[in-house]
N, C-alpha and C positions, 0 to 999 in steps of 0.2 A: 504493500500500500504506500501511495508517493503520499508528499504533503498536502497538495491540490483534491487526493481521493477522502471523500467524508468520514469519519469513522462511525462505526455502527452503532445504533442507539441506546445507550444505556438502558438497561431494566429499570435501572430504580430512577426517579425524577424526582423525587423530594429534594428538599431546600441542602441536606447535608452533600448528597450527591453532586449538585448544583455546586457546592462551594469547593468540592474537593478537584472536582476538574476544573474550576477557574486556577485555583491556585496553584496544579500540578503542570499548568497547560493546556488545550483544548485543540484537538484538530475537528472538532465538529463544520459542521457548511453553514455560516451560518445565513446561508441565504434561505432555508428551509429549514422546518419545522417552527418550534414555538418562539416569539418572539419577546416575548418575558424571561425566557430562561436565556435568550441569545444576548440581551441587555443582557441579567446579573452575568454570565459566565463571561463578558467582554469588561464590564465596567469593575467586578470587583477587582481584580490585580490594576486597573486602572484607575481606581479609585486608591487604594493602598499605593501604589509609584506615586501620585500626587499626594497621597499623604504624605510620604516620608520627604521628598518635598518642602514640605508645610514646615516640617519638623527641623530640615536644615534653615529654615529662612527663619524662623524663631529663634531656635542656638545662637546663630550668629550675632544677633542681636543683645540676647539673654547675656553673653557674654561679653559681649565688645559695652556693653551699659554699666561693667563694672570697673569701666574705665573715664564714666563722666562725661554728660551729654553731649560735648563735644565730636567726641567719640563715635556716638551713635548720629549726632548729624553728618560725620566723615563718609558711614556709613550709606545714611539714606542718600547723599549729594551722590557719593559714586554711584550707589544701585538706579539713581533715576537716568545717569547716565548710560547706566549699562541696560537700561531696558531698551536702546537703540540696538544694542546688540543681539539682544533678547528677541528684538522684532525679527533682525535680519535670519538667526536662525528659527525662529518660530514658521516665517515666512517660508524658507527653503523646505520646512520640516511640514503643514499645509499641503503643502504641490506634491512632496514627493510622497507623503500619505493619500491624499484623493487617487495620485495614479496608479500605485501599488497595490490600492484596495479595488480598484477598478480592473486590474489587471485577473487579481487574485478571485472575483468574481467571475472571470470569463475562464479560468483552468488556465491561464497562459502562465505557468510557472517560471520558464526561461524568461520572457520579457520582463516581467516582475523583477528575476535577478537583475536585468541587464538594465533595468529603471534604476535599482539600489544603485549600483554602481555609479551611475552616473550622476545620482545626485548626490552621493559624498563626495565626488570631483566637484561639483558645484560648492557645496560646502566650505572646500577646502580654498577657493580662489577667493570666495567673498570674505573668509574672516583673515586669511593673514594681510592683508592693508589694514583692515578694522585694527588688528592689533596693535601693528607699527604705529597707527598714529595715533591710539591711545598712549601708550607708552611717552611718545613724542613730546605728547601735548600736556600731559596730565596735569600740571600744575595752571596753566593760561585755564584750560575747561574748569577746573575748580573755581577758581576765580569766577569765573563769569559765571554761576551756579552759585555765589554770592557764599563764598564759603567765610568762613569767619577766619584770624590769623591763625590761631593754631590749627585748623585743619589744613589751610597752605602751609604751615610749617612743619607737622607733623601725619595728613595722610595722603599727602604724593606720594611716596610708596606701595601706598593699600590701593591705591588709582592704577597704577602700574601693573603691580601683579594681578590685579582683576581682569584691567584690561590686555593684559599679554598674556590670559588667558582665554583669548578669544576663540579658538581653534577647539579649545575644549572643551567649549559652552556649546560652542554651534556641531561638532559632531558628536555630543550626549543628546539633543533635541533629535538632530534630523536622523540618528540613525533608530533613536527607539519609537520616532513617528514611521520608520520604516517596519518595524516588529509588530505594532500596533496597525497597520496600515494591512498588512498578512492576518492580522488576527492574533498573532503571539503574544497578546498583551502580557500576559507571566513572565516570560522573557523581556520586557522592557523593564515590566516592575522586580523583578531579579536586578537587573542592571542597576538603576535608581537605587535601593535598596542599600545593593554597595558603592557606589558613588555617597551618598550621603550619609550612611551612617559613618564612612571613614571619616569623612569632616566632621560630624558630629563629636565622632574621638578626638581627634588630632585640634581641634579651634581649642577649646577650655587648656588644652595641655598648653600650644601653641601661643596663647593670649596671653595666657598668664605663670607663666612658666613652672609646671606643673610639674612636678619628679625629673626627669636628667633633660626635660626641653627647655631648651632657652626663651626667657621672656622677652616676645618681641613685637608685645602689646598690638595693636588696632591692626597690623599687618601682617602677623599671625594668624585672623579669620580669612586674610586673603590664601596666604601661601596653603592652609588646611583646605581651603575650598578647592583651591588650581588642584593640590594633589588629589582630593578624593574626584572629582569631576575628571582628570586623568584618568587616573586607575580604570575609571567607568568606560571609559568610551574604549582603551586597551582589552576589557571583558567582551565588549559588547563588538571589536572586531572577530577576537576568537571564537565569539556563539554565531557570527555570520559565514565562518570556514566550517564548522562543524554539519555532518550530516544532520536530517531529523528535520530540520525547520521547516518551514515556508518556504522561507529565503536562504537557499545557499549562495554564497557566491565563491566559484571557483574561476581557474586562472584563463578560462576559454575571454571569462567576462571581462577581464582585465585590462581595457583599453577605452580610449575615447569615443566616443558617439557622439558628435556633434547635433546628429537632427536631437535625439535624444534628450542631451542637455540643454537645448533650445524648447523643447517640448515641458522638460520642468521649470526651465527657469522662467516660461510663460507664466504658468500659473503662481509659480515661486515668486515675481516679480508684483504682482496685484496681492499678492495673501502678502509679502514683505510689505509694502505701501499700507495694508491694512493696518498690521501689527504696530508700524514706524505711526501710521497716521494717532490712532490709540495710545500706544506709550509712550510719544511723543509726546503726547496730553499731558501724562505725568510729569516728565520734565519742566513743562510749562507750569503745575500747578504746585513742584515745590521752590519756580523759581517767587511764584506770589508769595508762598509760607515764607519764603526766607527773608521776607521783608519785612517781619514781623521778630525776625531774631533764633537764634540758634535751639530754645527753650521748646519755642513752638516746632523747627525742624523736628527736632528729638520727637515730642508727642506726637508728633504726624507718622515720623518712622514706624515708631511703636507701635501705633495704632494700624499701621498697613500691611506691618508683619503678622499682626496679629487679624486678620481679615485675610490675608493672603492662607496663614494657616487653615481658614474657619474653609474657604473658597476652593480651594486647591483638588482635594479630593472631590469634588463634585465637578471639578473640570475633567476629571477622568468620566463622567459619567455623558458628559457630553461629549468626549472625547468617541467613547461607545459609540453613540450614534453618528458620528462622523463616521465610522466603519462601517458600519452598517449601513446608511446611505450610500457611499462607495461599493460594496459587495453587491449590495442587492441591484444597483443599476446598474453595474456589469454584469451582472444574469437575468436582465433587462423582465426585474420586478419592483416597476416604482410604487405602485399602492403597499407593498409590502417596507418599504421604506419609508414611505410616509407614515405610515400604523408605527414604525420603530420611533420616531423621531416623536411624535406624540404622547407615546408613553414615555418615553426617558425625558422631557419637556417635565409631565407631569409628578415622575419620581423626585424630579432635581428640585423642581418647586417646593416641593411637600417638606423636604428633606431640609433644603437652607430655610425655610419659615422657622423650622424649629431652631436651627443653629442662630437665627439672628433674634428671637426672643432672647435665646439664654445669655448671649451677648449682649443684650441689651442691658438685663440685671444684674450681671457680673463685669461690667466694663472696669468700675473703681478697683477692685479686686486684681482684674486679669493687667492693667497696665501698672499697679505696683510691684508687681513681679519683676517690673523690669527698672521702674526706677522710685525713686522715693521722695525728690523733687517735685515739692508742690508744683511746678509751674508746666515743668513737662508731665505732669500728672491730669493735672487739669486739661491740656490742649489734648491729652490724648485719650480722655474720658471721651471730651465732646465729640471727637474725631469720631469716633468706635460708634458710640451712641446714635451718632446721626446715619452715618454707613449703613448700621446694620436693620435699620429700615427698611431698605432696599432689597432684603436679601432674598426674599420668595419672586419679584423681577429676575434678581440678576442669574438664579437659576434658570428661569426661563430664555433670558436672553443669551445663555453661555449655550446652550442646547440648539437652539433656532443659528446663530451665527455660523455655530461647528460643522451641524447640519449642512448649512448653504457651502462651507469650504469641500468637505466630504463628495459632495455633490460636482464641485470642480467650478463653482459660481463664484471663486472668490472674491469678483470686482463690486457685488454686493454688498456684503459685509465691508468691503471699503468705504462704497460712500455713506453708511450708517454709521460708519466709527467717525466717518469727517463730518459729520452734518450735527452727532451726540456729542462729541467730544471738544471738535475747534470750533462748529459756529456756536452752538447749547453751552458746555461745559466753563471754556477756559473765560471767554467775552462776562461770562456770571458769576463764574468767580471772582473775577475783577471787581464786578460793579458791587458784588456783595459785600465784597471784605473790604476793598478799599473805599470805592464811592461811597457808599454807605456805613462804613465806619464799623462793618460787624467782626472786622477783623477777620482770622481764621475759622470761626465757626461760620459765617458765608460762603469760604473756598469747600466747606467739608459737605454744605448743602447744595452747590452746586453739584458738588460729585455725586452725590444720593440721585440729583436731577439727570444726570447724563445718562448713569447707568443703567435708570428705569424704563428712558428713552428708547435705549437699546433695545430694551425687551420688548415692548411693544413695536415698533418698526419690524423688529425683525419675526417678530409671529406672522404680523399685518403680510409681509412680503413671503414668509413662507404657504403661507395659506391660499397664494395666486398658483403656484404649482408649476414656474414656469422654470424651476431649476431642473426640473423631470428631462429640461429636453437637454441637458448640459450632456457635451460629449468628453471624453480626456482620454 
């Protein structure tokens, strides 16, 4: 039996059965049979990969805050920069999942390999410039990012190493949107897994000079992160040699494909512009925070790590239906894709409404964990509180977005991320906080306003049905 052939259908169908072949693996089809069991057996390891996730974006934090809010705004300055990064591989990782899933739907297992392939050569040409001129630049980009002296004096370093880490941000993304795109989601969240729990070890040792590691403070969470985000993508080339997968890739595949790389970097190019147009947003909305002072960065950080954690895992559940949109339109069954996208819509909703109650009553709580500074306490109560409003939306809008990229429509979700985010979002927060004097609690309700935005545009435009006719 190849990887492309379905495997036979379990006897048992209960819920425990259900969780043991998510987590061991799954070669079922999942373009048939049930589509409730095809969610959970996709999204739990995809939901756990983005937990853990969750888990490194928190540590990092948790830790580098017991070094003083400065600290943690060195932090949040570089991560909003590095979500430019984050776009380009997001974007690369999009295109080469819609195709892969699409491929994987139609039994074409050679072109699938010969897709992988070609988008980690893409991969590979977008991030190392990315790098170099992080590296280059770090200290001017700080600056303009309105950093305070002591983080131009003390985290150009943590800039550096982030950012000359680029290579192994963008092939952890695109290669385990490649595993996920097959259906391996086990194997991606295997990958993830060890990627982030090494830096979960290695940041507290690293930071703080913990037993025989050297204390090397705020740039310590970098150099733990480059290693375990290394490590990860070195795993995750050995599981793409290894027999058993989806995706093998052996040495026939081992060359360039120009139409190929032209064919990902089509949809990579519109899904990247998506990503860029959105986290771009964020750049923009902690260069307003910072105008309010270092106290308020901090609270903001805090609070977005801690929403990032709440968020994450339920990106894997939209992640699900992005595969499943892709499969099933490549064995050319769109009403069976739409039935997937509507119930995982409706899971994600159900699931964040709870997560942003509990949020809501434990904010005071969950942000002194991290520091104990009234002032950064304060801005990152309100931050939490107000966000987490939002949350039964932005389940829905994370699901309907994914959807449309899955489907290979990702010039869609483009113009919704530029219409929510730069005409809706950043123009509001301006006038909120500044023109109107509400300070940072303004910048934090426009965000609740963009991202509800999303969710409804992007139901309204799924529900036209005209992504069905998307070819990739």
């Amino acid at each position: 039996m190849d990887a492309f052939t379905p495997a036979p259908a379990a006897p048992a169908q209960g819920l425990w059965s259900a969780l043991r072949e998510a987590l061991r693996g799954s070669h079922r089809d999942f373009t048939a049979g049930s589509i409730p069991r095809a969610i959970f057996v996709l999204a739990v390891p995809m939901v756990l990969e983005f937990g853990m996730e969750s888990v490194f974006a928190v540590v990092d934090v948790f830790v580098v805050s017991r070094l003083g809010p400065d600290a943690v705004a060195t932090v949040g300055l570089t991560e909003s920069l590095l979500t430019l990064v984050y776009a380009v591989a997001m974007g690369v990782a999009i295109g080469a999942m819609a195709l892969i899933a699409r491929r994987v739907g139609e039994k074409d297992a050679e072109r699938a390999s010969r897709t992988a392939v070609q988008a980690i050569v893409l991969g590979v040409l977008l991030a190392l410039p990315v790098a170099a001129t992080g590296i280059a630049f770090a200290r001017r980009l700080l600056g303009l990012m309105g950093g305070s002296p002591w983080v131009l004096s003390h985290g150009v370093p943590y800039m550096q190493v982030m950012m000359g880490s680029t290579l192994s941000i963008t092939l952890l993304f695109l290669i385990n949107a490649i595993f996920r795109g097959a259906g391996d989601a086990a194997v991606a969240m295997r990958v993830l897994w060890l990627a982030n729990g090494l830096n979960c070890i290695l940041a507290p040792c690293l930071v703080l000079g913990l037993g025989p590691f050297p204390r090397l403070g705020v740039v310590g969470a970098a150099v733990a992160t480059t290693l375990g985000r290394t490590t990860g993508v070195a795993y995750q080339l050995w599981l793409l040699s290894r027999p058993g997968g989806r995706i093998r890739l052996q040495r026939r595949h081992l060359h360039i494909e120009w139409k190929t790389i032209l064919q990902v970097l089509r949809l990579s190019g519109s899904a990247t512009l998506q990503m860029l147009v959105g986290m771009a947003s964020w750049v923009g909305m902690v260069r307003i925070i910072s105008g309010f002072g270092s106290n308020a960065v901090a609270g903001y950080t805090v609070a977005i790590r801690i929403v990032t954690f709440a968020l994450l895992p339920s990106y894997g559940l939209a992640t699900a239906a992005a595969t499943l949109v892709g499969q099933n339109l490549g064995a050319k069954k769109p009403e069976r894709a739409e039935r997937s996208v509507w119930l995982a819509a409706g899971f994600n909703s159900g699931f964040l409404l709870g997560v942003g109650l509990l949020l809501l009553a434990f904010a005071p709580g969950l942000i002194h964990l991290f520091s104990t500074d009234a002032a950064v306490v304060g801005f990152g109560v309100n931050c939490l509180r107000v966000v987490s409003l939002g949350f039964a939306f932005y389940g829905l809008g994370m699901v309907m977005t994914q959807a449309l990229n899955g489907a290979g429509d990702t010039w869609t979700p483009t113009l919704i991320n530029f219409a929510c985010f730069w005409v809706l979002e950043l123009p509001l927060a301006w006038v909120l906080s500044h023109g109107l004097g509400l300070g940072p609690l303004g910048a934090f309700f426009a965000l609740l306003a963009a991202f509800c935005s999303v969710a409804v545009a992007g139901a309204l435009v799924f529900r036209t049905g005209r992504w069905k006719l998307r070819y990739v």
